[in-house]
C-alpha angles and dihedrals in degrees: 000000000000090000090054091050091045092052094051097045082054090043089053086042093051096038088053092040097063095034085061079051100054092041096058086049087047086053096040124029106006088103085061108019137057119226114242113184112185129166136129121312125289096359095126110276101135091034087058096041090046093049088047091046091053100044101031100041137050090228146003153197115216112200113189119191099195093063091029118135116246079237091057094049088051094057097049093049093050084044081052093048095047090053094052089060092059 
C-alpha cells in the first residue's frame, strides 16, 4: 500500500513539475519557439500537452503521429524540405 502511495505522490510531482515547465515556456518563448516535449514511451507526453492545451488556450490542433495519414506525413515532410531551403 505505502509504495503505491508513494508512486502516485511522484506521478502528481513529476506531472506539475513539467506542466510549470510548459507554462513558462507558454509566458516566455511560445511566440518564437515551438514546444518539443521527448521523453520514453507511454510515460505521459501527449496526456500532459493535451491537459495544458485544454486548460491554458482558447483552441488546438492535436497531431498525432501514431494515427497520422501517410498524406499527412507527406505533407509535413515536403513543408520540412522547403524550410530547409530557406
Amino acid at each position: 500500500m505505502a509504495k503505491r502511495w508513494i508512486y502516485a505522490w511522484i506521478n502528481q510531482f513529476l506531472s506539475l513539475k513539467i506542466y510549470d515547465e510548459i507554462y513558462e515556456w507558454k509566458e516566455n518563448r511560445s511566440d518564437k519557439y515551438a514546444l518539443l516535449i521527448k521523453g520514453a514511451r507511454r510515460v505521459g507526453k501527449s496526456t500532459i500537452a493535451e491537459e495544458f492545451a485544454k486548460k491554458e488556450f482558447k483552441s488546438y490542433i492535436l497531431i498525432d503521429f501514431a494515427h497520422t495519414s501517410k498524406a499527412i506525413i507527406d505533407l509535413l515532410n515536403c513543408l520540412i524540405r522547403m524550410l530547409v531551403y530557406l
